[in-house]
C-alpha positions in Angstrom: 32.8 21.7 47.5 34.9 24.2 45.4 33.0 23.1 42.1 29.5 23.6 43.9 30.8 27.5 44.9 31.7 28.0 41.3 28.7 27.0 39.8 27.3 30.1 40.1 29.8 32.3 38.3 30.3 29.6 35.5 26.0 30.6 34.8 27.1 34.7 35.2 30.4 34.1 33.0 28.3 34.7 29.0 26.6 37.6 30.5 29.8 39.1 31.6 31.6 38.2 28.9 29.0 40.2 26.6 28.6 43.3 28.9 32.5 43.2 29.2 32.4 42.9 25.2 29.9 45.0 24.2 29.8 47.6 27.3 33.0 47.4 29.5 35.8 47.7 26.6 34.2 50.6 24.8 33.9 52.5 28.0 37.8 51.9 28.8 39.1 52.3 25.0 37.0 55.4 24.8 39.2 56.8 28.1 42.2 55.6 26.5 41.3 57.2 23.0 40.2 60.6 24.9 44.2 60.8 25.5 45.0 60.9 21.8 45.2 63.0 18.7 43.2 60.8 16.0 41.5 62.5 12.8 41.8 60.0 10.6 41.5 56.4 10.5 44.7 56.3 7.5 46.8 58.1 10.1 48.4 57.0 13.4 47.1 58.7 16.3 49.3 60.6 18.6 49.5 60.6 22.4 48.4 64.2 23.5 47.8 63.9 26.9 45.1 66.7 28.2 45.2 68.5 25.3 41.6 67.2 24.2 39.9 68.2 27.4 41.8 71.5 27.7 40.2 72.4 24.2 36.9 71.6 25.6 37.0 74.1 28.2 37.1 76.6 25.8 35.0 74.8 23.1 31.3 77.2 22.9 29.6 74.3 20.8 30.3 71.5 24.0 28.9 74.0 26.6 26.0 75.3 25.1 25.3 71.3 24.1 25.7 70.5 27.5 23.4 73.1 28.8 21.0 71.8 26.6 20.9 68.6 28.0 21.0 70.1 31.6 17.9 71.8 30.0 16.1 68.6 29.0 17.1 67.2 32.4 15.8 69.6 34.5 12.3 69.6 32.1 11.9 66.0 33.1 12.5 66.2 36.3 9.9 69.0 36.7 7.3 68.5 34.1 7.7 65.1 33.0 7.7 63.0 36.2 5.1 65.1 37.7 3.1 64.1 34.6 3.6 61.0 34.5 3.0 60.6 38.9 -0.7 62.5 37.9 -1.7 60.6 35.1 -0.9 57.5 37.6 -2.9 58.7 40.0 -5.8 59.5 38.4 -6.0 56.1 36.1 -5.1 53.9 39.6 -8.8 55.0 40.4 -11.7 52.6 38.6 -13.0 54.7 36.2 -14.5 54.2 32.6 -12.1 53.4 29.8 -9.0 52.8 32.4 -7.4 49.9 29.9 -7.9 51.7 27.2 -6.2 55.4 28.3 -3.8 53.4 29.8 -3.1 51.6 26.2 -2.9 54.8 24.9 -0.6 56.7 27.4 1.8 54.0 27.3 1.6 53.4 23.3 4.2 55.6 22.1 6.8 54.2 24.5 6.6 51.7 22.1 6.8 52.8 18.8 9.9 53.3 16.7 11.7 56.2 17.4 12.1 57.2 14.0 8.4 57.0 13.6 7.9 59.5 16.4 10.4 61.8 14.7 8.4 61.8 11.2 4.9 62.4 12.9 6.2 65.0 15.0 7.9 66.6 11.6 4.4 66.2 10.1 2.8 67.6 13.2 5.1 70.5 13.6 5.4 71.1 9.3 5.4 74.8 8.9 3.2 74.4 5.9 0.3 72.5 6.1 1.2 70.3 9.3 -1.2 69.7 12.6 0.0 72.9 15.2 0.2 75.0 12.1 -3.7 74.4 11.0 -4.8 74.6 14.5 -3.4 78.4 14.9 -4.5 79.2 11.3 -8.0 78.3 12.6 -8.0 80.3 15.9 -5.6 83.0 15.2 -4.6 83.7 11.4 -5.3 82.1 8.2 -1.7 83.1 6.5 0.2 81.4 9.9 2.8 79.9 9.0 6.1 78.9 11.1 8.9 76.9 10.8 9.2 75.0 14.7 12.2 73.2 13.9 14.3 75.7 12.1 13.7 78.5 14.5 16.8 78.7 17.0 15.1 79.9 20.1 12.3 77.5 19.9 13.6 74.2 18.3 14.8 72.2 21.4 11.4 72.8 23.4 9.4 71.6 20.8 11.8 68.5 20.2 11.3 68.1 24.2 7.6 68.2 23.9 8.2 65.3 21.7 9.9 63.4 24.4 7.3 63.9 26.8 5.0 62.5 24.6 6.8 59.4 24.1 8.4 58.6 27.6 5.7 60.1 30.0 3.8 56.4 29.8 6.8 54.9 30.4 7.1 56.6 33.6 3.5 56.6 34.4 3.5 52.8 34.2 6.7 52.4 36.8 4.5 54.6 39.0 1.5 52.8 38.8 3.2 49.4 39.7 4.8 51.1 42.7 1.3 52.1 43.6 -0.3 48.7 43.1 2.6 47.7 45.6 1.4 49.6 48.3 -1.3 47.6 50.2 -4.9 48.9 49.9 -5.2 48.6 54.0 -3.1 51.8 54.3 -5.6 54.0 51.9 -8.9 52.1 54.2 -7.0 52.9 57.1 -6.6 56.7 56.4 -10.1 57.1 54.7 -11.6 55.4 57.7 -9.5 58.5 60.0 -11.5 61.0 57.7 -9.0 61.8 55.0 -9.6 63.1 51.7 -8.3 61.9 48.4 -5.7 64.3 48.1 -4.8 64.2 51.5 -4.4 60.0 51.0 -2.5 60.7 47.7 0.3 63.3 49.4 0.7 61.6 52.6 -0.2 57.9 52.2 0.9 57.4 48.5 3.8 59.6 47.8 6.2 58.5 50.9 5.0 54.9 49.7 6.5 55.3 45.9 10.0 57.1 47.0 11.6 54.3 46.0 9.7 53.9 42.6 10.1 57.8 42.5 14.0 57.6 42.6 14.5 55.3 40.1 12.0 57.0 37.5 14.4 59.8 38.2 17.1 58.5 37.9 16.0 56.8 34.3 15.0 60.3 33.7 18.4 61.8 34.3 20.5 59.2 32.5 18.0 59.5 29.7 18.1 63.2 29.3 22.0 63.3 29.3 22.4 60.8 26.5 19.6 61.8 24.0 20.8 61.1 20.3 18.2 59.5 18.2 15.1 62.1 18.3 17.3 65.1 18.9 19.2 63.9 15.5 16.1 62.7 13.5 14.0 66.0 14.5 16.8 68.3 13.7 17.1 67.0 10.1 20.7 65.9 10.8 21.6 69.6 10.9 24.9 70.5 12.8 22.8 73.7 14.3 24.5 74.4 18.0 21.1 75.7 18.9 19.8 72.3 18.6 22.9 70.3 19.4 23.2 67.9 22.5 26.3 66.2 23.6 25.2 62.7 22.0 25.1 64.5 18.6 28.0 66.5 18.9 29.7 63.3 19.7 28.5 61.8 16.4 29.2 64.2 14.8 33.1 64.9 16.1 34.0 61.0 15.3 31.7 60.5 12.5 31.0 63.5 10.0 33.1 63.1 7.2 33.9 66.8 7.4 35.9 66.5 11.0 36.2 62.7 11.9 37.7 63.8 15.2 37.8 60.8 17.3 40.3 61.7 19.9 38.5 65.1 21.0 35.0 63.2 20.1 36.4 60.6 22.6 36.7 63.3 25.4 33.5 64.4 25.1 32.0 60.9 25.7 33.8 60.7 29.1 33.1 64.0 30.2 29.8 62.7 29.6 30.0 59.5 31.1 31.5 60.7 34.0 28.5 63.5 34.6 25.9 60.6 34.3 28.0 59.2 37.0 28.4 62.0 39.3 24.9 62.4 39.0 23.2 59.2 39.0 25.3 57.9 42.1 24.3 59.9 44.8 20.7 59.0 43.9 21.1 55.8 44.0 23.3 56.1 47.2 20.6 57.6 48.8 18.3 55.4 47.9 19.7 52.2 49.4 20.3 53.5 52.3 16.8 54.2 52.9 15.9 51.2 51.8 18.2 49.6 54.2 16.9 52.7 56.9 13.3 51.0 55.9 14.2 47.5 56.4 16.0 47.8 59.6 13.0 50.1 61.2 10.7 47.3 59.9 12.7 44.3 61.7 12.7 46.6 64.8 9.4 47.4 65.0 9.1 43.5 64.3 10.9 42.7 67.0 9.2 45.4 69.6 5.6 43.6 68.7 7.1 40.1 69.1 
C-alpha cells in the first residue's frame, strides 16, 4: 500500500528536481546574495546586511526603472487586453478570411524576439525607415526623427512594439475562453431580443472572467520582467530614460564597468517580491470565484434534482 501512495511523487520527483534546479535555487541564492557586498568575482563578498536595499531607496536610476515598468503594466492592462478582447470578438464571428487574420494576429507571438527588435529598428530608422517615409509623404519631405534616441518618446514606441507582438497571444487565450462558453447562452439571449453588443457585454464578458484574469495576470508578470526587447530596441544603451528593472539588473551584475552583484541581487527581489504582491491577489480572487461558481452550480444542481 505505501509503494502504490508513492508512486505518484516518484513520476513528479525529475520535474521537481529541475524546477528546484533551474528555478527554486536561483530564487533563494539571489535573497541570500541581496545580503552581501560582491563587485567582483576575484574578491570575497562581504555580509552587509540592508545596506543594499537602503541604497535603493535612494537610488533615482531603480525608481524611475520601476515606474517604467509600472508604465508598461498599466498600458497592457488598458490598451493591450482590451485589444486583444476586440480583435477576439470580432474574428469569433464567421466572416471572410477569419483563418487567415487570425494567422496573421497571432504570427508575431511567434517569431524571434530579436527579429522583432531589428524590424521595428528598420521600421522606426530615423533615416529612411517605414514611420519616417510615411510622415515625409503626408507632412514634410525633410522629416526626419530619431524614435529610439529621443528620451521622452523612446519607451512608448518600444511598447508599441510589444503590442504588436503579444496582443495575438492574448487574443487567442480569449478566443478559446469564448469557444468555451456554450453557443445556447448567445441563442438564448438573441431569441429575448438582444443585440450583438448587448450579447457581447452581458452574455460574453461575465463568461471569460476567468480567461480575463489570467490574460492579466500574464500581462502583469510580463510587463514587470521585460528584458529582451527593451535591451535589443535600446541598442544596449544604459539610458535611464529607457531603462527597466530587468535591464538595470543586467546591467548591475553584468556590465563590466560595475559588475555589482550584491546590490544587482536586491533589485531582483525587490522585483520578485512586487510580481508577487501583485500577481497573488489576482489569482486569490480568482479561485475563489471559481470555487463561488462551482458551489452555486452544485446548488442550483441540487435545487432542480
Amino acid at each position: 500500500m505505501t509503494s502504490h501512495r508513492l508512486t505518484p511523487y516518484l513520476f513528479v520527483l525529475p520535474a521537481l528536481a529541475v524546477y528546484g534546479l533551474f528555478v527554486a535555487f536561483p530564487i533563494l541564492d539571489s535573497f541570500r546574495m541581496s545580503f552581501l557586498h560582491w563587485e567582483s568575482p576575484l574578491l570575497p563578498p562581504e555580509f552587509c546586511g540592508l545596506d543594499n536595499f537602503q541604497q535603493l531607496a535612494t537610488d533615482p536610476v531603480f525608481w524611475r526603472a520601476l515606474g517604467h515598468n509600472l508604465l508598461l503594466l498599466v498600458g497592457s492592462l488598458l490598451l493591450q487586453l482590451p485589444l486583444a478582447a476586440l480583435l477576439a470578438f470580432l474574428l469569433h464571428y464567421p466572416t471572410w478570411g477569419r483563418t487567415v487574420l487570425r494567422t496573421a494576429f497571432f504570427a508575431p507571438m511567434v517569431m524571434p524576439t530579436a527579429a522583432v527588435a531589428v524590424l521595428w529598428q528598420y521600421v522606426y530608422e530615423p533615416g529612411n525607415g517605414l514611420l519616417t517615409s510615411l510622415l515625409r509623404m503626408t507632412i514634410d519631405q525633410e522629416f526626419s526623427h530619431a524614435w529610439l534616441a529621443d528620451p521622452k518618446t523612446a519607451l512608448l514606441w518600444i511598447f508599441v512594439t510589444i503590442c504588436w507582438q503579444y496582443t495575438g497571444f492574448h487574443m487567442v487565450l480569449v478566443m478559446a475562453g469564448l469557444s468555451a462558453i456554450p453557443t445556447d447562452y448567445f441563442e438564448a439571449a438573441r431569441l429575448d431580443g438582444a443585440s450583438e453588443w448587448q450579447v457581447c457585454w452581458h452574455v460574453a464578458l461575465p463568461a471569460l472572467r476567468p480567461t480575463i484574469a489570467v490574460s492579466a495576470t500574464l500581462s502583469i508578470v510580463g510587463s514587470l520582467k521585460y528584458f529582451d526587447l527593451v535591451y535589443l530596441m535600446a541598442g544596449g544603451l544604459p539610458e535611464s530614460s529607457r531603462e527597466v528593472l530587468a535591464t538595470y539588473i543586467y546591467r548591475l551584475a553584468f556590465d563590466q564597468n560595475q559588475g555589482r552583484y550584491g546590490y544587482g541581487s536586491a533589485v531582483a527581489v525587490l522585483l520578485f517580491l512586487a510580481a508577487l504582491a501583485i500577481v497573488t491577489p489576482l489569482q486569490a480572487r480568482r479561485l475563489r470565484c471559481g470555487g463561488a461558481e462551482r458551489t452555486a452550480a452544485v446548488g442550483s444542481g441540487g435545487r432542480a434534482a
